[in-house]
N, C-alpha and C positions, 0 to 999 in steps of 0.2 A: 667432270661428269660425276654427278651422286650414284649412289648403290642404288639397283632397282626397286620404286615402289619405297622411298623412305624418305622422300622429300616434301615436306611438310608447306603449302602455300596459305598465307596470311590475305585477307581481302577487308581492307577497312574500307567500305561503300559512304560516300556523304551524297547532297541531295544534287551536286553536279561534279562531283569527282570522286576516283578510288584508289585509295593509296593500297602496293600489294607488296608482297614480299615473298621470297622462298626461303624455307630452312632447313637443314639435314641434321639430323640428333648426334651430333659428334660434337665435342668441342664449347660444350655448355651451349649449344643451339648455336652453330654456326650460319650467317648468313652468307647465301649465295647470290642472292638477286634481290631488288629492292626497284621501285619506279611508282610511276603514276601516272594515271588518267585522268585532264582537266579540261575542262568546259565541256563536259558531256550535254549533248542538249542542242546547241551549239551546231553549224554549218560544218567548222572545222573542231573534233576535237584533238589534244596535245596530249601525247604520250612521251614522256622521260622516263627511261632506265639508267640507273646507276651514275645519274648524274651526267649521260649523255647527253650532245644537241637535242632541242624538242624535235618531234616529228608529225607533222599533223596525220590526223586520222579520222576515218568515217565513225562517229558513233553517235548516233539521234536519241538514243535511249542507252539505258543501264542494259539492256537484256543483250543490243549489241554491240554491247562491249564488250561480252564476254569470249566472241571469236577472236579478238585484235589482244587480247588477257592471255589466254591460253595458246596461240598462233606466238604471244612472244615469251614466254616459258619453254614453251616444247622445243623452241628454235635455240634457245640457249642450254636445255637441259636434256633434250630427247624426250620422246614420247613415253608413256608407261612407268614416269617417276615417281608419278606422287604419289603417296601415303594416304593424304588427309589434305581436308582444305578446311582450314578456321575463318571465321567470318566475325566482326565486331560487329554486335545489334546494341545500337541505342539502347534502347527500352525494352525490357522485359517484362513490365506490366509487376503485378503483384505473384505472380506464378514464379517465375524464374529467378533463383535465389544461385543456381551452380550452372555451368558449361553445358548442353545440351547437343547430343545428339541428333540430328534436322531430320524429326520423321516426318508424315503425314500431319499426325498428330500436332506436333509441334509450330508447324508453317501454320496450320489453322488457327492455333490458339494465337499464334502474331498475327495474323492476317485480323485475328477478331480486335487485335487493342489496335491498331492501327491510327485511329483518332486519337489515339494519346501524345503520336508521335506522327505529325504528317508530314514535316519535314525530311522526317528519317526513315522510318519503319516500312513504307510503299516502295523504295528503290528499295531496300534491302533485297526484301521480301523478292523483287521480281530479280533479283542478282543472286539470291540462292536459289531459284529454282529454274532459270536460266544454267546452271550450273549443275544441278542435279540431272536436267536432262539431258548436259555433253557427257557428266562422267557419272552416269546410273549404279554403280556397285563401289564409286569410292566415298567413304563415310564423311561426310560434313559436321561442324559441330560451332556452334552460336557459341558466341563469347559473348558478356551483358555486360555493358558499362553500368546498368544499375545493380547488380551482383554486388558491389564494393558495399553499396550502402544497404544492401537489404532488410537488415536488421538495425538498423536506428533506434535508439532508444526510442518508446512510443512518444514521449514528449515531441521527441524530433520530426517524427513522422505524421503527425496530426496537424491536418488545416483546419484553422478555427469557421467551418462552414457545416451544415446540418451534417449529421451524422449518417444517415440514409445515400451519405455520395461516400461514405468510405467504402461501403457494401460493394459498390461498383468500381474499385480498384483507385477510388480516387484519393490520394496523400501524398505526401513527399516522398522522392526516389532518389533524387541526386544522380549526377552522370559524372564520364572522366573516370571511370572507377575500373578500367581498365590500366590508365595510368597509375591511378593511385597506389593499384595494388603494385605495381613494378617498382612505383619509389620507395615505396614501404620495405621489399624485397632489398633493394639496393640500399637504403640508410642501413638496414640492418648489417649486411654484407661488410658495407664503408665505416660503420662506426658502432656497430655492436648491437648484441640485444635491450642493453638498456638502453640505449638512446632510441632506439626502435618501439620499445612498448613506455616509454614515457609522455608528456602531452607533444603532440607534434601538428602542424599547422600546414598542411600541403596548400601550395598557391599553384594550379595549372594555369596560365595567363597564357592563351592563345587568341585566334580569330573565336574562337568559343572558349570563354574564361570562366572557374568556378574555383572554389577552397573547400577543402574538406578538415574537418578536424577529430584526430585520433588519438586517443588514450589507450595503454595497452594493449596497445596493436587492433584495436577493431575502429570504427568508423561513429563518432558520435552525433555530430552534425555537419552539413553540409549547407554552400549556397543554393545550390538550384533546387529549385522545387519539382512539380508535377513534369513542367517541361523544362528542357533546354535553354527555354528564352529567359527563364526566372534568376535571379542572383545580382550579380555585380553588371556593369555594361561590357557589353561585348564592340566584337568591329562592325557587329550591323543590326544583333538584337539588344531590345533596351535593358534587360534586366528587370527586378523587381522595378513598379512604377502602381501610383494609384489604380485600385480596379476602378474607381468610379468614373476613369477614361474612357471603358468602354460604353457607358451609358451617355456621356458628354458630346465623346465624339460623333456617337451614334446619332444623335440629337441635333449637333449642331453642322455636322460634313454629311452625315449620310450614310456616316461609314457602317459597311456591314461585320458581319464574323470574319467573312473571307479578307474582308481590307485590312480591319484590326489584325489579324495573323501576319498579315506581309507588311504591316507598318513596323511591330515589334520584333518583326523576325528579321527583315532583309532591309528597314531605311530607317532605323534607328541607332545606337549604341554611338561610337565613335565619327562613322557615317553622318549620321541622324544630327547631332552635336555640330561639327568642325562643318559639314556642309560638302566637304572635298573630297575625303578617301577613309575608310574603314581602317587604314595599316599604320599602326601605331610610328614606324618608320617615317613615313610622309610625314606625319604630324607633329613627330620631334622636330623634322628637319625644317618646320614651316614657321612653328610655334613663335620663333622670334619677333617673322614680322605679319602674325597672322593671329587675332584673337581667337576667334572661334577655335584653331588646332589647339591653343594653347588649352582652354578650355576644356574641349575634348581630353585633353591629355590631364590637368586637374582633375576635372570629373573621375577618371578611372581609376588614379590613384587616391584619391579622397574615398570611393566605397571601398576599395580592394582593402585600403590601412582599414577603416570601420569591419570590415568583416573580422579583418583580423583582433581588430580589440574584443569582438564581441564573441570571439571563438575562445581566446585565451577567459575571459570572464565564464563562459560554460563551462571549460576547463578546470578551472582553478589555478589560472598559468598558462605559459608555455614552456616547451623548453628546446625544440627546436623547429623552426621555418625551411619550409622549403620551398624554392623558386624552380619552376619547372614552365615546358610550354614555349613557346616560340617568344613569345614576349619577356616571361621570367626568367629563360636563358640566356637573351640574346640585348636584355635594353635593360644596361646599368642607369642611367636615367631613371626607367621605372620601379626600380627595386628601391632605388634609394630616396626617393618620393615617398613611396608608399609608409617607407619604417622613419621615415620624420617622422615622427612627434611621437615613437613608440618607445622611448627610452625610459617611462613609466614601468612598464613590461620586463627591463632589463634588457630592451632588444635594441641593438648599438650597429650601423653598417662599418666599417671599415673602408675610406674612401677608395685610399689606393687600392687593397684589394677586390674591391667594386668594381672599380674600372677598368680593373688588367683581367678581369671576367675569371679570376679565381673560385675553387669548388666553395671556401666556406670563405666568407665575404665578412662575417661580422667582426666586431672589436675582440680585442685579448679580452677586454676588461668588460663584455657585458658578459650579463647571464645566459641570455639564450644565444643556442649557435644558429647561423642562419648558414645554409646552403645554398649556392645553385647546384642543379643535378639536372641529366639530360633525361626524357622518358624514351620508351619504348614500347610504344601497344602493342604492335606486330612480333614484338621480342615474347612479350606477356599472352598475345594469342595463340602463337604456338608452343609455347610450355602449359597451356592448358590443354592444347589440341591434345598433346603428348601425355597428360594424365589423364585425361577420359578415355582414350584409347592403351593405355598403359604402353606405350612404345619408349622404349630407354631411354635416358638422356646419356652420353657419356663424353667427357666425367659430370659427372654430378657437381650442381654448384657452382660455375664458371659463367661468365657473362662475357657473350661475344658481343660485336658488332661491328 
């Protein structure tokens, strides 16, 4: 049982599940509780805690799901513990640069970009004020995956489109920047400051994949653009791809705004490719005797290495990679694909330690180090939670989980 009122609950909302977590400021953020909410939407949805059997559950919407959220907190922790509840918002628009406090004020200014983000920013949105009205006097506060990149050099930030649309908040933003920032925390931790503020190439390789690239410790360019769907291929959005599609397809399918959104967003990337399954997993495991997987699985590591050549070229270098994300943690396959041909770079994998899923994977003998490292949003949203509200950590500096 935590101390009254110091329990710190994390809510990563996506557009049909929410991943949550609980944490107490003891022990470099101690976690207590950890689960999820999947197929929200859905006749039945699935709630796992802590790695328990799933359990289905009534939730037709984001708003009620937040009785079946707090009904299984309270039941583990007692009533009257929290502290605070941090939330991950996608998109923060051009305004939000730090952690925010969720006033009136604040839910309108999201409520107004909401087109920037429709996949994301409309469940949020009704998941914190679903929230605000079970617990009216406990302080909420927005965490921004675009916070990482906010400040991008102007080169980085500029679409080469009339300048009359940057006015209206439109540029590059880049996401994941939640993660980023926790890996960036933890190379430093693991291997110093100088390896920390020298050129560094973050790979988030999930069901949503992007790269960020960082020179003394700030954020210089990134893959995604405006949206989520822009960059490398995902498990179901296409990535960057000709605009001239949308005038093509329009022309020749019919297709409207609404369809072009759900073809890029939800039946493209790996999907869209292999024909079968979005999950890098299936597609390894098919690829033998299945073109299209195999293809699929080319295609992702052919842009992911390109991004990364063209990250180190912005640079002036690299000098060290980092694999993170369900895919970059978890598929020595993909890692070792990708830095084929990047021995140009100085950047060498290391078979065996590749495949025994070791932290730093690359050669004695190349230049840059390559890592795998595991992220932590929910780690990273309540250590922000805890400096907007100034609530202690102790001890200071220690990484639980």
């Amino acid at each position: 049982m935590i101390s009254d009122g110091c329990g710190i609950l994390t809510v990563n909302a996506g557009s049909s599940s929410i991943k949550f977590a609980l944490f107490e400021p003891r022990n470099g953020l101690q976690r207590l509780l950890e689960g999820r909410i999947e197929r929200i939407g859905l006749p039945e949805a699935v709630l796992i805690v802590n790695g328990e059997s799933p359990r289905s559950a009534h939730a037709p919407d984001h708003a009620a799901v937040v009785g079946l959220l707090i009904a299984e907190v309270e039941s583990r922790t007692g009533r009257g513990r929290l502290a605070a509840i941090g939330h991950r918002v996608v998109h923060g628009g051009p305004r939000f640069s730090e952690p925010q406090l969720l006033t009136d004020d604040v839910i309108a200014a999201l409520r107004r970009i909401s087109d920037f983000d429709p996949q994301h920013l409309p469940a949020e949105i009704l998941l914190i004020e679903a929230l605000r009205r079970r617990y009216e006097r406990l302080p909420q506060i927005a965490c921004f995956d675009t916070a990482f990149h906010h400040d991008l050099p102007r080169v980085a930030r500029l679409l080469p489109i009339p300048r009359r649309y940057e006015a209206l908040g439109i540029r590059r933003y880049g996401f994941h920047g939640l993660s980023y920032a926790f890996l960036m925390r933890e190379l430093e931790r693991i291997a110093g400051a100088k390896a920390a503020r020298g050129r560094v190439i973050l790979a988030h390789l999930g069901n949503g994949a992007s790269l960020a690239a960082v020179r003394a410790g700030k954020a210089v360019d990134t893959s995604m653009g405006f949206t989520p769907a822009s960059g490398v291929p995902m498990s179901t959005r296409s990535g960057d791809i000709d605009p001239g599609l949308v005038a093509y397809l329009a022309s020749a399918e019919g297709l409207d705004a609404a369809g072009f959104n759900d073809l890029v967003n939800f039946r493209s990337g790996l999907l869209g490719v292999s024909e079968t399954s979005p999950d890098m997993r299936d597609l390894l495991e098919r690829e033998g005797g299945d073109a299209r997987a195999a293809e699929a699985v080319a295609l992702f590591c052919y842009q992911v290495r390109k991004c990364i050549g063209a990250f180190a070229a912005a640079m002036g270098g690299v000098d060290t990679l980092v694999f993170s994300g369900g895919i970059g943690e978890r598929a020595p396959a993909v890692r070792a694909r990708v830095c084929d041909g990047l021995e140009f770079l100085g950047l060498t994998i290391d078979e065996s330690l590749n495949n025994a899923g070791a932290d730093v994977v690359s050669a004695a003998a190349g230049r840059v180090t390559v890592r795998v490292m595991r992220t932590d949003e929910e780690w990273m949203i309540a250590r922000l939670v805890c400096g907007v509200l100034e609530i202690p950590i102790e001890p200071e500096g220690e990484f639980s989980s």
